[in-house]
N, C-alpha and C positions, 0 to 999 in steps of 0.2 A: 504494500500500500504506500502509495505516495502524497506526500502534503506540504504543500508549499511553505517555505518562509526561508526568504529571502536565498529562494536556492532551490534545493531539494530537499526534504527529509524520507529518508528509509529505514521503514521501522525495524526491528529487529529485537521484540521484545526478551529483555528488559533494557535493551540500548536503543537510542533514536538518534542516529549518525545524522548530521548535518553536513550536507555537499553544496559550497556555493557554488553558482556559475562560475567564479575567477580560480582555475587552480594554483594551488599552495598554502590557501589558506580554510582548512578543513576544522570545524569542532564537534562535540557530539553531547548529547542530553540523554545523560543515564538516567532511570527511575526504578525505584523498589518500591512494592507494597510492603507495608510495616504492618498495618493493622486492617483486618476485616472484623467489623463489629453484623452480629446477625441475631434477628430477633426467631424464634421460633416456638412450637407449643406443644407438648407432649399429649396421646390422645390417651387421657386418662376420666372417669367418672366422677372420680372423689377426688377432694383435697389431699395433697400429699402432707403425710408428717414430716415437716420438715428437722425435727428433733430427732429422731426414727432416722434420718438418714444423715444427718452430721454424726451420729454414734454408730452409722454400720462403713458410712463410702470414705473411701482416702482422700488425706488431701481435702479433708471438706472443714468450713469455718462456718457456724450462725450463731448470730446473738441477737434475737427476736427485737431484745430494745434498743440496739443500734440500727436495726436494718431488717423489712422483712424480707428479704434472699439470702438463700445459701449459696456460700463461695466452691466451687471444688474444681481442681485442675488435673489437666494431664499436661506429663513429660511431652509426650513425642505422638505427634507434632505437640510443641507449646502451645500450650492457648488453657482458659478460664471461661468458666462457662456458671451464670448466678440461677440459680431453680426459686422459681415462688411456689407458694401451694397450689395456686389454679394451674398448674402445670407450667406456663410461658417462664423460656429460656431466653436467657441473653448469652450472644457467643461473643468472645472479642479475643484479640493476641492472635487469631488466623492470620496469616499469611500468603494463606493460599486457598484459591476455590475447592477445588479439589480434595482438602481436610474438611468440610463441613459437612458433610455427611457420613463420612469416618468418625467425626468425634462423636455427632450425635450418637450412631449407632455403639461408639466406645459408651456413653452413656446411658445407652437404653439396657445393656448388656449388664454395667457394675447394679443399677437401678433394682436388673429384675435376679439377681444373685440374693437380694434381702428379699427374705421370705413373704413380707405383708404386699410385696409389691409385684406388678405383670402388668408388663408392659407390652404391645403390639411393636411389631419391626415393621410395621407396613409404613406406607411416605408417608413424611413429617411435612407439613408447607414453612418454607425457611426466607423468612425476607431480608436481605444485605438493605440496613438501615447506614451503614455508613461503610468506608474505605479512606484509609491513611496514606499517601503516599510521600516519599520524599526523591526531589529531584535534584539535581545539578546540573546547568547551563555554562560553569565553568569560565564565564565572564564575571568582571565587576560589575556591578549595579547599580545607578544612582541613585537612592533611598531616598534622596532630599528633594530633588528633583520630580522624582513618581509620586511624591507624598504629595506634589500640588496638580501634576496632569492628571495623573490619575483619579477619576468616581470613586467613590465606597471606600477610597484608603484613610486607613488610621496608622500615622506615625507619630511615635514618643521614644524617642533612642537613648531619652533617661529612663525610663520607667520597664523597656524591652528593645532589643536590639534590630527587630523585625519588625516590617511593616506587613500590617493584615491589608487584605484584598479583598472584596466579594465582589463575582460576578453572577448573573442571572443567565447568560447564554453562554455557549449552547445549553449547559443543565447550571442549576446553580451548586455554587463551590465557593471554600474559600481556601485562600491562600496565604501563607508566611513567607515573604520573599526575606532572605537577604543579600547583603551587599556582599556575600562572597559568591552570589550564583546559585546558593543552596535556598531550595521550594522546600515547603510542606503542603501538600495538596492534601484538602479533606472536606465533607463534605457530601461527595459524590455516592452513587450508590451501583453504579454499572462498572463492570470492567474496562468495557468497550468505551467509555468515554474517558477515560483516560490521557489516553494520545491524542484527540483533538482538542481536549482541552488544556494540554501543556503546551499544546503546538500554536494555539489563539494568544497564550500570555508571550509566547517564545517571540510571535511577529510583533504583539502590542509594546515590546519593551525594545523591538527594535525601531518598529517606525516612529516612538517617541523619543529614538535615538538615546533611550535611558542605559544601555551598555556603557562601559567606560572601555575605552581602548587602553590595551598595554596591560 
């Protein structure tokens, strides 16, 4: 897939090589997923005890008056997963699409090992309510600069070193730019928007000439 800015880019996830028209002067814009946060809901009838299962599941933390969710984690893949009584699940610490239905079912499995509990392995409906990314553009940045052309920016370089971004198109997102190239993309909830929407901030910081050379 090809997409414009100020050149060519080709994708090559998790690398978006950047080719300008002028040879010799080539850069490229790496991105990692850090964190998929995913809501989901166990198909159960009744309230689960969630005391009953901080005293049977590993790795599990509740303490009703601080919080009504239970914590419990797995190793591998890493990630954290909080259980309420009416069943709905929060996932977060994924990494990757590909483990979320791996953990659930790691979950459905330690669940139904405690005796009071049977659980169905049939689909779970799982909705990605957020996505973490962080990128790097590898150029300098003018923070002071973008903080006045820029809509929606909030900078204070006493109080945080980044300036926040929110955009509304293509999807909305927001963004931590800093002045050394490095993004935090978050916000978003598709995989697939991704790369168009790093590739929209990649032109917008060039045709505001907000790069620094050198």
């Amino acid at each position: 897939m090809l997409l414009e800015f100020c050149g060519y880019f080709t994708f090559w996830s998790p690398i978006m090589v950047l080719e300008p028209k002028s040879r010799g002067n080539t850069s490229s814009l790496t991105y990692t997923i850090q964190n998929i946060v995913v809501k989901s809901r166990l198909d159960i009838e009744e309230n689960l005890d969630l005391l009953l299962l901080s005293e049977n599941l590993k790795n599990a933390q509740y303490d009703k008056d601080r919080f009504p969710g239970l914590f419990t984690r797995f190793n591998h893949p890493k990630s954290a997963i909080i259980i309420f009584r009416n069943g709905k699940l929060i996932l977060t610490g994924l990494k990757s699409f590909s483990h979320v239905d791996l953990i659930i079912e790691r979950l459905i499995l330690r669940l139904n090992e405690i005796n009071s509990i049977s659980l169905k392995k049939g689909a779970i409906d799982t909705q990605v309510v957020n996505i973490v990314v962080t990128a790097d553009f590898a150029r300098i940045i003018n923070l002071d600069s973008a903080s006045i052309i820029l809509n929606n920016a909030i900078y204070e370089p006493e109080v945080f070193p980044g300036l926040s971004y929110k955009i509304s198109a293509p999807v909305k997102a927001v963004f931590l730019i800093f002045s050394t190239g490095k993004i935090v993309l978050t916000g978003i909830r598709m995989e697939k928007d991704i790369e168009p929407v790093l590739a929209k901030l990649g032109r917008l910081l060039e045709d505001q000439k907000l790069f620094r050379n050198g």
